[in-house]
mmCIF entry with sequence, helices, sheets and N, C-alpha, C, O atoms, coordinates in Angstrom:
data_MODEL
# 
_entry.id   MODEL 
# 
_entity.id                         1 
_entity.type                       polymer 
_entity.pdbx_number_of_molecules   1 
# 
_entity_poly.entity_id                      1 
_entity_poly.type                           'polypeptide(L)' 
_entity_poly.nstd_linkage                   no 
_entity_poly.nstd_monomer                   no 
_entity_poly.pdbx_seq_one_letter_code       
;(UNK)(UNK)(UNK)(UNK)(UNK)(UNK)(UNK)(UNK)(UNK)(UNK)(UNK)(UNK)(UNK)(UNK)(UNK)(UNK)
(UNK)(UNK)(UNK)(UNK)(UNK)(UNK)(UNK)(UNK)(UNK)(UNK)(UNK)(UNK)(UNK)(UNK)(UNK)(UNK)
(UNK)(UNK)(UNK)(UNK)(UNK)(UNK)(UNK)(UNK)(UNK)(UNK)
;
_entity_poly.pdbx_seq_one_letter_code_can   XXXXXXXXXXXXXXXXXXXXXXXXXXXXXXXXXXXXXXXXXX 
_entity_poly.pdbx_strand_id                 A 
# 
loop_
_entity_poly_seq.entity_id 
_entity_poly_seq.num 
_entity_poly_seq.mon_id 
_entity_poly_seq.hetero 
1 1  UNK n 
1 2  UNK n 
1 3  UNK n 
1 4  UNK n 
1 5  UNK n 
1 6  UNK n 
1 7  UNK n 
1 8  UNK n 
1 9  UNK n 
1 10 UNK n 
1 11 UNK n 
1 12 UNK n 
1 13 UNK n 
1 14 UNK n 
1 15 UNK n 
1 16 UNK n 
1 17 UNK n 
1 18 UNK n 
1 19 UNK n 
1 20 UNK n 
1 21 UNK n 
1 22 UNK n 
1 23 UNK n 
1 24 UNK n 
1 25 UNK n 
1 26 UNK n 
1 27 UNK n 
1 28 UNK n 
1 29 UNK n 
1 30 UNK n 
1 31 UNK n 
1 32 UNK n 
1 33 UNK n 
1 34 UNK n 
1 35 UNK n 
1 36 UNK n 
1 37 UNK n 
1 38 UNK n 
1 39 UNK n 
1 40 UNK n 
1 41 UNK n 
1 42 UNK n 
# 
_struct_asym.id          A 
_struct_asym.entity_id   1 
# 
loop_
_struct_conf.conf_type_id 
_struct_conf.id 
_struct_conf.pdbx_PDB_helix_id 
_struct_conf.beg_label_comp_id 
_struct_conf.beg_label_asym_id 
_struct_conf.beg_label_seq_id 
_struct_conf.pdbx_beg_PDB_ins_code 
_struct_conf.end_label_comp_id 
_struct_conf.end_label_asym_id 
_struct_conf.end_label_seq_id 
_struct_conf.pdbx_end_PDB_ins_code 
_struct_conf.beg_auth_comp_id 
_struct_conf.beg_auth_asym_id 
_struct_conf.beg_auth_seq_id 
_struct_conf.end_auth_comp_id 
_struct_conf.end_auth_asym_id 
_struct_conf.end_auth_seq_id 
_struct_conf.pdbx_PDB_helix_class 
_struct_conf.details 
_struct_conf.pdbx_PDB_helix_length 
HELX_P HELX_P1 AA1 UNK A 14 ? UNK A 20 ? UNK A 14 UNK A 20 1 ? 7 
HELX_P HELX_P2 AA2 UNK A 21 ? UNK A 23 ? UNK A 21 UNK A 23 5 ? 3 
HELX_P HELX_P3 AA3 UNK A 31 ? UNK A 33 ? UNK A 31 UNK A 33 5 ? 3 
# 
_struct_conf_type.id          HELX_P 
_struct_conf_type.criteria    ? 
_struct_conf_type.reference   ? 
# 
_struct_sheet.id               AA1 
_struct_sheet.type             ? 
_struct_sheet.number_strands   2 
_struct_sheet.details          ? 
# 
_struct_sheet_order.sheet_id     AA1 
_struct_sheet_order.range_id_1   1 
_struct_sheet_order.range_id_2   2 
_struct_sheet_order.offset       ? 
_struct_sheet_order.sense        parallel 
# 
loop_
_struct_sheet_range.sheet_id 
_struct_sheet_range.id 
_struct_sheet_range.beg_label_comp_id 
_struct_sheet_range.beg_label_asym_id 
_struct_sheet_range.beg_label_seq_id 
_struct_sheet_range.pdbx_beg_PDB_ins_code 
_struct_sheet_range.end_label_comp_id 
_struct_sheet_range.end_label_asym_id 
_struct_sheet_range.end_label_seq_id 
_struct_sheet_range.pdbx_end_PDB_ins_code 
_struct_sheet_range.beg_auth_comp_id 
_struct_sheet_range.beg_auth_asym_id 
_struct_sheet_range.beg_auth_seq_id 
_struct_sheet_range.end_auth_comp_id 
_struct_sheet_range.end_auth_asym_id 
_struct_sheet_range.end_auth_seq_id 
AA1 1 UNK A 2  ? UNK A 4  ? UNK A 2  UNK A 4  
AA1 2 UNK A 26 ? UNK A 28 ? UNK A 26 UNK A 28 
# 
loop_
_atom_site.group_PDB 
_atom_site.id 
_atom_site.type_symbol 
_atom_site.label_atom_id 
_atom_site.label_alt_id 
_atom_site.label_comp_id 
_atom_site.label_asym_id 
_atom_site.label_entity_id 
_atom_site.label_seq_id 
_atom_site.pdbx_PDB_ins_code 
_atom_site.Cartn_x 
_atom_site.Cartn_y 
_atom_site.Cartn_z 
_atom_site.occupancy 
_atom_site.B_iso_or_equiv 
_atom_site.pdbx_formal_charge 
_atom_site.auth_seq_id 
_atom_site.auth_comp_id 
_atom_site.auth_asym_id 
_atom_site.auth_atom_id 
_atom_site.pdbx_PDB_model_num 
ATOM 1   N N  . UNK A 1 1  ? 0.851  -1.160 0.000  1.00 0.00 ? 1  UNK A N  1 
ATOM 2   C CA . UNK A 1 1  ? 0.000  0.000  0.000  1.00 0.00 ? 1  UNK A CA 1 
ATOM 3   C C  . UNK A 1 1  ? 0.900  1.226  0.000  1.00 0.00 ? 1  UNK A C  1 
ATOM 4   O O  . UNK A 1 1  ? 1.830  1.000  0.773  1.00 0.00 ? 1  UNK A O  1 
ATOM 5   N N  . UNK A 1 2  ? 0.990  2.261  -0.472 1.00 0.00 ? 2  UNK A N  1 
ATOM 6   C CA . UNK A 1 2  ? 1.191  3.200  -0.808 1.00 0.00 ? 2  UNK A CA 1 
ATOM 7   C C  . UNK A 1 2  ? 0.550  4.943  -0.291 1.00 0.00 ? 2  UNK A C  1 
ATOM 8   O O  . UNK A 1 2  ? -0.155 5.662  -0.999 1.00 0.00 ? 2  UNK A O  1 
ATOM 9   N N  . UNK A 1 3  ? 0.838  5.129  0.507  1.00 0.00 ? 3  UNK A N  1 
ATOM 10  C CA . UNK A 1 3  ? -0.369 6.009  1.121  1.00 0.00 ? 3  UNK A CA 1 
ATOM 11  C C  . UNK A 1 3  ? 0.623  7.664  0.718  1.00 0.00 ? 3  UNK A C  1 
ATOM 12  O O  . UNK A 1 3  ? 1.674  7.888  1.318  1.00 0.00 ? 3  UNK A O  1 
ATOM 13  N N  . UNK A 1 4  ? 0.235  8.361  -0.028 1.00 0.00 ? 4  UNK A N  1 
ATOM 14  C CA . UNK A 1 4  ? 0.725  9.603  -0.954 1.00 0.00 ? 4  UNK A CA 1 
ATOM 15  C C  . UNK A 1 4  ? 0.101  10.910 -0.525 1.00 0.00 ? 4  UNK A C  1 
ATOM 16  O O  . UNK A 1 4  ? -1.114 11.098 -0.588 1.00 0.00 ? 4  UNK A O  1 
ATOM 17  N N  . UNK A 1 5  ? 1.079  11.929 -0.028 1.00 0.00 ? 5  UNK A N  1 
ATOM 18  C CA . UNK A 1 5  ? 0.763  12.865 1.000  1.00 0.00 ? 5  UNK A CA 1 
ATOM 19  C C  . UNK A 1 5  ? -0.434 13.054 1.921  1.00 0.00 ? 5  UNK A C  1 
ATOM 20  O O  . UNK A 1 5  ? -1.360 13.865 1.876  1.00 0.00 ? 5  UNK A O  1 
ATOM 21  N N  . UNK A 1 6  ? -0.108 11.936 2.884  1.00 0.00 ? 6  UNK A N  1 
ATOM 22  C CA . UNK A 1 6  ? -1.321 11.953 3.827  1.00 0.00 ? 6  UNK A CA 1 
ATOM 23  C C  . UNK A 1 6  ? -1.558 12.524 4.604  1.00 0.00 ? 6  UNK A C  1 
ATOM 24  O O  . UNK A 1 6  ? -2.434 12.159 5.389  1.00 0.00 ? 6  UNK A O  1 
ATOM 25  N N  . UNK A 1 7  ? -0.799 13.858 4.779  1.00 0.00 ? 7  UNK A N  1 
ATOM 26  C CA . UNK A 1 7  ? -0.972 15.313 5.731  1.00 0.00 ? 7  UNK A CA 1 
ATOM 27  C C  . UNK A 1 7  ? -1.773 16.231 4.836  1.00 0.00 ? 7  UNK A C  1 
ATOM 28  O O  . UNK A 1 7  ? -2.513 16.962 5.495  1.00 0.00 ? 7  UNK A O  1 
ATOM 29  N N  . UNK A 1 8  ? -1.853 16.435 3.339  1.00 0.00 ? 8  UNK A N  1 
ATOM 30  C CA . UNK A 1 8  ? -2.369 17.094 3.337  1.00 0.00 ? 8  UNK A CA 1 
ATOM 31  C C  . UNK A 1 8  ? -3.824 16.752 2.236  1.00 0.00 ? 8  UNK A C  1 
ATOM 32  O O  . UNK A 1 8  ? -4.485 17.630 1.681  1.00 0.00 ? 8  UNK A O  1 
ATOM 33  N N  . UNK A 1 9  ? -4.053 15.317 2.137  1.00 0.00 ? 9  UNK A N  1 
ATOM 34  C CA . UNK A 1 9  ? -5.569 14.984 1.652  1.00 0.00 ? 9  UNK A CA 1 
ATOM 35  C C  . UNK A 1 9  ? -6.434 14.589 2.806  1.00 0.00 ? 9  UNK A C  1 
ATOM 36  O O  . UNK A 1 9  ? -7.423 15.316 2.899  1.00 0.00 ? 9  UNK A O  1 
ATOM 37  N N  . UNK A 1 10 ? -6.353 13.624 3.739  1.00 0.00 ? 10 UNK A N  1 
ATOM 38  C CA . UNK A 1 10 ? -6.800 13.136 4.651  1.00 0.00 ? 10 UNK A CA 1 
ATOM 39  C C  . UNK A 1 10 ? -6.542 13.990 5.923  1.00 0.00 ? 10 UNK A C  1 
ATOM 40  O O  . UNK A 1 10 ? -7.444 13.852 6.750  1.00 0.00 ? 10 UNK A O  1 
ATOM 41  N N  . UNK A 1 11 ? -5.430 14.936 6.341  1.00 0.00 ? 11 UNK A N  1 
ATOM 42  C CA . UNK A 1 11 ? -4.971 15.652 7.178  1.00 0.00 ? 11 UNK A CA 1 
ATOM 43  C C  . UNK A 1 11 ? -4.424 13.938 8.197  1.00 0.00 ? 11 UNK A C  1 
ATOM 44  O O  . UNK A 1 11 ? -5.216 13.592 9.074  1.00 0.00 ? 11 UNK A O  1 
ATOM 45  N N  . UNK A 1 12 ? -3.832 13.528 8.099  1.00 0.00 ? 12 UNK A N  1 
ATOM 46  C CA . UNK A 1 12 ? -3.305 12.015 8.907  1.00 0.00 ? 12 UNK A CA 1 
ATOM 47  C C  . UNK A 1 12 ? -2.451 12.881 9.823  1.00 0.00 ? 12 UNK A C  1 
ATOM 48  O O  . UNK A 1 12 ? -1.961 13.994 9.630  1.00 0.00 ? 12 UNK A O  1 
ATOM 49  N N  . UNK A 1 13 ? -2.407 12.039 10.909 1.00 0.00 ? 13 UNK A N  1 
ATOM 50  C CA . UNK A 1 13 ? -1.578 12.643 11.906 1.00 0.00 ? 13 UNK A CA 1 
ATOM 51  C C  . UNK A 1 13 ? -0.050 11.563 11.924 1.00 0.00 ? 13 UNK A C  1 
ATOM 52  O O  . UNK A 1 13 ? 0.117  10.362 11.712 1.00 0.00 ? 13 UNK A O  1 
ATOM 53  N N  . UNK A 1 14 ? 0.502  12.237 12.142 1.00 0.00 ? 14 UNK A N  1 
ATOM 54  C CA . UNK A 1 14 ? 2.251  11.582 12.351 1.00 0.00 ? 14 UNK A CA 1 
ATOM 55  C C  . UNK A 1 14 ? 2.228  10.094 12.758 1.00 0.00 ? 14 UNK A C  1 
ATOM 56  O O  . UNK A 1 14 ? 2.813  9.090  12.351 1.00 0.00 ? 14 UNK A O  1 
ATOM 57  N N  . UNK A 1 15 ? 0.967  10.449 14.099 1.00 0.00 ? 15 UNK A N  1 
ATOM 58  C CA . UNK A 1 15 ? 0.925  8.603  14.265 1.00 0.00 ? 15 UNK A CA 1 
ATOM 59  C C  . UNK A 1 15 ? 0.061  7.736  13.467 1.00 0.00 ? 15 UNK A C  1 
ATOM 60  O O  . UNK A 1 15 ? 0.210  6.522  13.334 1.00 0.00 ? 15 UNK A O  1 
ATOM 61  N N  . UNK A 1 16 ? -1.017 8.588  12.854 1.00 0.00 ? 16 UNK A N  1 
ATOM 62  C CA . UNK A 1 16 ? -1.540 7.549  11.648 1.00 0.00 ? 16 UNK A CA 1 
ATOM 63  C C  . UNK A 1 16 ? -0.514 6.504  10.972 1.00 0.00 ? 16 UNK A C  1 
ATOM 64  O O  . UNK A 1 16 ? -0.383 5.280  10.981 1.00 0.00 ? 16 UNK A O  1 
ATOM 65  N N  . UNK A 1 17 ? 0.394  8.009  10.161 1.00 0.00 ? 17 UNK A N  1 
ATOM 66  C CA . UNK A 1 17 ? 0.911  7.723  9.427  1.00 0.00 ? 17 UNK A CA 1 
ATOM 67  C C  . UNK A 1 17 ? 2.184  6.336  10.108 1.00 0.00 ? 17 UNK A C  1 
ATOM 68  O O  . UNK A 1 17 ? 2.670  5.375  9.512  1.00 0.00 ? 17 UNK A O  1 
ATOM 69  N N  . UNK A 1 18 ? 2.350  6.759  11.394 1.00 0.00 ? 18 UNK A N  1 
ATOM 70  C CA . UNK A 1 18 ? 3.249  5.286  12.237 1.00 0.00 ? 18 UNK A CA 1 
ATOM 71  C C  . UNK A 1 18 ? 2.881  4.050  11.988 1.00 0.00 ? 18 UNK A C  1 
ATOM 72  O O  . UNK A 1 18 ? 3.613  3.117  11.656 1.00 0.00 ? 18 UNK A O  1 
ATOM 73  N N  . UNK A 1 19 ? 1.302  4.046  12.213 1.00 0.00 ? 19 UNK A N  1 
ATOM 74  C CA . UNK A 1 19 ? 0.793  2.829  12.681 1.00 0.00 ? 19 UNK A CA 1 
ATOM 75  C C  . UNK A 1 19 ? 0.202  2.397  10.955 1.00 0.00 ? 19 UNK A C  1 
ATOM 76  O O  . UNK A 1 19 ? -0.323 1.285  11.000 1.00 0.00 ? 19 UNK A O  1 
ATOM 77  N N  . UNK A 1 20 ? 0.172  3.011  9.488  1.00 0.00 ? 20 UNK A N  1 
ATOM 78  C CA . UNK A 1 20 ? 0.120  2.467  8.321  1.00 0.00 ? 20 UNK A CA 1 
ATOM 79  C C  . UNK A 1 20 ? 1.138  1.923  8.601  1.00 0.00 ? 20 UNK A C  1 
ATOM 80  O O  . UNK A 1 20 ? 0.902  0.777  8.985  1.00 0.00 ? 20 UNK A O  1 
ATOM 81  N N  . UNK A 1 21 ? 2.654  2.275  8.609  1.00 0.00 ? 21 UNK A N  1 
ATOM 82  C CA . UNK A 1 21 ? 3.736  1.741  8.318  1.00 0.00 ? 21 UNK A CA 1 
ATOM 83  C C  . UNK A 1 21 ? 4.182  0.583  9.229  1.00 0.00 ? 21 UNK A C  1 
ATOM 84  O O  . UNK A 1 21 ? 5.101  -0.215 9.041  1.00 0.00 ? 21 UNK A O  1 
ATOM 85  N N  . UNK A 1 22 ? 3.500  0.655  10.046 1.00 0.00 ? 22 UNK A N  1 
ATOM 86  C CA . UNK A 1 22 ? 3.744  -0.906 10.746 1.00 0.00 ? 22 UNK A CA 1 
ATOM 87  C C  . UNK A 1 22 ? 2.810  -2.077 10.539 1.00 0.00 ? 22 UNK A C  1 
ATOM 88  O O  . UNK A 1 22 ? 2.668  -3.122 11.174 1.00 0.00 ? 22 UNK A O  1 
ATOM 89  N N  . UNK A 1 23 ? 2.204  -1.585 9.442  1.00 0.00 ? 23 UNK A N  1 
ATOM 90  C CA . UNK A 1 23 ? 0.935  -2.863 8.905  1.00 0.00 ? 23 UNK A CA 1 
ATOM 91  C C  . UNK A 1 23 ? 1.563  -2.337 7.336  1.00 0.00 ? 23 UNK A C  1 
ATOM 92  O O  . UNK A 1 23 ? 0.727  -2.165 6.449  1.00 0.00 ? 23 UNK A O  1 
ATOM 93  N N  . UNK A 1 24 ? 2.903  -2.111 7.050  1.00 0.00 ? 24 UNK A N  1 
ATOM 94  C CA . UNK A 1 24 ? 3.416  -2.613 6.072  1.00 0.00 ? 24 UNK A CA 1 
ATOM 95  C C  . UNK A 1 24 ? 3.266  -1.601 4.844  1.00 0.00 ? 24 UNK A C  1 
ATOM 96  O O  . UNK A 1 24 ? 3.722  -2.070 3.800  1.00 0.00 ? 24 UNK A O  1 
ATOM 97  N N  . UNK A 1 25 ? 2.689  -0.230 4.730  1.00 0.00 ? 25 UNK A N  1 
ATOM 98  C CA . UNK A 1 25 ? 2.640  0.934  4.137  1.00 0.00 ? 25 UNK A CA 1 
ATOM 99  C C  . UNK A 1 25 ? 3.855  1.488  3.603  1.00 0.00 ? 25 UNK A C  1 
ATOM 100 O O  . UNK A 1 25 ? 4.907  1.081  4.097  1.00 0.00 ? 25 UNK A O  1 
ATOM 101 N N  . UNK A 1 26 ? 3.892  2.189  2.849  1.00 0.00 ? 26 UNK A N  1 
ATOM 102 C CA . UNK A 1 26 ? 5.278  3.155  2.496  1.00 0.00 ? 26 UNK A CA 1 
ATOM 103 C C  . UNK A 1 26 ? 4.630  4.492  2.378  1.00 0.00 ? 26 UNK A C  1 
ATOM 104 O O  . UNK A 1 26 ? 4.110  4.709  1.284  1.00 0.00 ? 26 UNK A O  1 
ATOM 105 N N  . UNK A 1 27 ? 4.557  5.368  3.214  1.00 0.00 ? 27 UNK A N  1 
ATOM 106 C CA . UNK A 1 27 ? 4.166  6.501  3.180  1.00 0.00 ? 27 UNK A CA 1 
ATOM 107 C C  . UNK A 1 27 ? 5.445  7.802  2.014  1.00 0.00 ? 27 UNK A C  1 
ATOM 108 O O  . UNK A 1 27 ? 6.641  7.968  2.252  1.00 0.00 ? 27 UNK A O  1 
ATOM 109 N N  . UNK A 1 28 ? 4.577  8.544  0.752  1.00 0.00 ? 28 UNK A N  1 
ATOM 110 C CA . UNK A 1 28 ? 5.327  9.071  0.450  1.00 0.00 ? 28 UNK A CA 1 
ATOM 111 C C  . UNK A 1 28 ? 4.767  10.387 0.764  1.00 0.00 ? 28 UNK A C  1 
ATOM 112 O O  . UNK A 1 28 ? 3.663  10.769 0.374  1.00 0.00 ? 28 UNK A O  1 
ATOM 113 N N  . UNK A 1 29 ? 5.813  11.257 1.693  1.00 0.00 ? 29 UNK A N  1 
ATOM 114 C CA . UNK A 1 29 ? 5.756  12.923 1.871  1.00 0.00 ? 29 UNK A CA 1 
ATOM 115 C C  . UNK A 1 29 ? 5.740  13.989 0.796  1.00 0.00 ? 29 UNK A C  1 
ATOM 116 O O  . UNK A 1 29 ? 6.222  13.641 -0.282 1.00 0.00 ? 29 UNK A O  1 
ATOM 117 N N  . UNK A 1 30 ? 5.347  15.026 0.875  1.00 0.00 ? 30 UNK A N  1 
ATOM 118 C CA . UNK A 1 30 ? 5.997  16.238 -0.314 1.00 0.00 ? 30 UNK A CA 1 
ATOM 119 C C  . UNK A 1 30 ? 7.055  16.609 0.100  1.00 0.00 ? 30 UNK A C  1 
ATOM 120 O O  . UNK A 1 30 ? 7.303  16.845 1.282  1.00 0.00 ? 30 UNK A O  1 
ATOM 121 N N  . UNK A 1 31 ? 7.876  16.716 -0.903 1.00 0.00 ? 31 UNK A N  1 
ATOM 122 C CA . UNK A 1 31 ? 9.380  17.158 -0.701 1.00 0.00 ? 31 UNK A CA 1 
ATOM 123 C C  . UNK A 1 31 ? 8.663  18.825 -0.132 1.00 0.00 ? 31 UNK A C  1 
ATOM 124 O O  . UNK A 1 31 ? 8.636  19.132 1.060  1.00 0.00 ? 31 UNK A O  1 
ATOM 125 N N  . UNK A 1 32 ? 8.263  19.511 -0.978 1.00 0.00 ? 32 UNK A N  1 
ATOM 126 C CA . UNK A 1 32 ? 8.082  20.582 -0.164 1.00 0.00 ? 32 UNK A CA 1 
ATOM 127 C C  . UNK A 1 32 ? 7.591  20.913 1.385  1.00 0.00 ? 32 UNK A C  1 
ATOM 128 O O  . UNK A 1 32 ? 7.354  21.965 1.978  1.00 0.00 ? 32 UNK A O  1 
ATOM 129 N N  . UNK A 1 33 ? 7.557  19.763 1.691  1.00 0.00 ? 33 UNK A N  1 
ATOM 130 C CA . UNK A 1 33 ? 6.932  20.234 3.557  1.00 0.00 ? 33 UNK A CA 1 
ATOM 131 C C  . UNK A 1 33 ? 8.822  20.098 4.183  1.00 0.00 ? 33 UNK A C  1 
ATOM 132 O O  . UNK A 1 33 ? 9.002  20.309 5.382  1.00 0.00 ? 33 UNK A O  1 
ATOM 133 N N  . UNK A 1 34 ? 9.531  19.900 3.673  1.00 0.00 ? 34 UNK A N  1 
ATOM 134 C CA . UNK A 1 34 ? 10.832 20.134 4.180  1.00 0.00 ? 34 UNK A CA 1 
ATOM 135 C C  . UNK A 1 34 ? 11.824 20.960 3.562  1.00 0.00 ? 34 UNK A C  1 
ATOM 136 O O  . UNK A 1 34 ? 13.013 20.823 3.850  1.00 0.00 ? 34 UNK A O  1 
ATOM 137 N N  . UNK A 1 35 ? 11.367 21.925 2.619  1.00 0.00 ? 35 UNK A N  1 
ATOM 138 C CA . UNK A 1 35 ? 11.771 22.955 2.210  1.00 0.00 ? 35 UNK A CA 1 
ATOM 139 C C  . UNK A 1 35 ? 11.822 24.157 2.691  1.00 0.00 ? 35 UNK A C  1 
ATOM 140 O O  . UNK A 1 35 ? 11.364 24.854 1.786  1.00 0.00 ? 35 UNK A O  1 
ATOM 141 N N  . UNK A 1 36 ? 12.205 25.090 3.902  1.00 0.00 ? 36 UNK A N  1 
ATOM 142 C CA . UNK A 1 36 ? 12.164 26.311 4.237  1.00 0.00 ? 36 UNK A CA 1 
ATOM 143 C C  . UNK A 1 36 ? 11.564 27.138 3.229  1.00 0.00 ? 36 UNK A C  1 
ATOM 144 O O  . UNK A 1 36 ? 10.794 28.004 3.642  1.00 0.00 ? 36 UNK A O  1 
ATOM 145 N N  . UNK A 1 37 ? 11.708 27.073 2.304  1.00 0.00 ? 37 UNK A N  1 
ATOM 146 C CA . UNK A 1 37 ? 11.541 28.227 1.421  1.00 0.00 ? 37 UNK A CA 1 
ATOM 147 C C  . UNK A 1 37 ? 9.888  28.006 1.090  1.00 0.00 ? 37 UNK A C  1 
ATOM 148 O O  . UNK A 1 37 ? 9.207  28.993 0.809  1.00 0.00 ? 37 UNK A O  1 
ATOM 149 N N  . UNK A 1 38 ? 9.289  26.656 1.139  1.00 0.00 ? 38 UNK A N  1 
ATOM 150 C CA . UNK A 1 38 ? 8.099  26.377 0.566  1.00 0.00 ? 38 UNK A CA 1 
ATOM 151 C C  . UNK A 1 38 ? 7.166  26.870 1.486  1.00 0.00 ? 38 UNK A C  1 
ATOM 152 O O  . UNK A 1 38 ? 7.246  26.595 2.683  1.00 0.00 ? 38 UNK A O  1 
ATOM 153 N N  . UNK A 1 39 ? 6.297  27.570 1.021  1.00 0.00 ? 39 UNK A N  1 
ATOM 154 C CA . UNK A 1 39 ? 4.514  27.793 2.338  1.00 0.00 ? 39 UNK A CA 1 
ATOM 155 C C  . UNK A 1 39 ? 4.329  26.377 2.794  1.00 0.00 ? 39 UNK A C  1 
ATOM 156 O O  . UNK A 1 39 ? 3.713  26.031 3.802  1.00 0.00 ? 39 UNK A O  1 
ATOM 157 N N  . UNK A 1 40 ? 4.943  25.592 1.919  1.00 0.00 ? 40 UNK A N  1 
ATOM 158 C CA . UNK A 1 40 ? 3.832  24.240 2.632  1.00 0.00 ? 40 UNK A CA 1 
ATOM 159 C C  . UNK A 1 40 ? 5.181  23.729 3.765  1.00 0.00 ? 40 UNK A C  1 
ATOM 160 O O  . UNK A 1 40 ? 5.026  22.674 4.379  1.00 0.00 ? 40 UNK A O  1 
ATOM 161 N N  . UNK A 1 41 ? 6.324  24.459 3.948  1.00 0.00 ? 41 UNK A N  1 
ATOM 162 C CA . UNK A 1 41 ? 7.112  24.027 5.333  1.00 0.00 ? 41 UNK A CA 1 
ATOM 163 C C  . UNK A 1 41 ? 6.348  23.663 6.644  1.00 0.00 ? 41 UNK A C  1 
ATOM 164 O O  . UNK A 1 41 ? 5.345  24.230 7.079  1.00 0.00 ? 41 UNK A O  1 
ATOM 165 N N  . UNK A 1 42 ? 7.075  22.512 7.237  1.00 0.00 ? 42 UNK A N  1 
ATOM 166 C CA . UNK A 1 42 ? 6.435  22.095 8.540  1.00 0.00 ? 42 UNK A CA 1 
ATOM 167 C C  . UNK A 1 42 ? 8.094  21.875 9.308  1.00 0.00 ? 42 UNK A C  1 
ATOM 168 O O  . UNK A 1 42 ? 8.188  21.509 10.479 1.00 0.00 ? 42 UNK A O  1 
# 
């Protein structure tokens, strides 16, 4: 399963996103939420 920016369709919380990946998920992030420069920085 594949679960593709799940902060910002579903709003998933950090531990959602924990507990997909321990029932075997690969969560992919936006590069831009770790970009300073991007609005969408977290």
């Amino acid at each position: 399963m594949l679960v593709n920016h799940p902060n910002f369709v579903i709003e998933a919380s950090y531990d959602d996103a924990r507990h997909w990946v321990e029932l075997g998920a690969l969560i992919e992030p936006s590069l831009c939420m770790y970009d300073d420069a991007s609005t969408f920085y977290h």
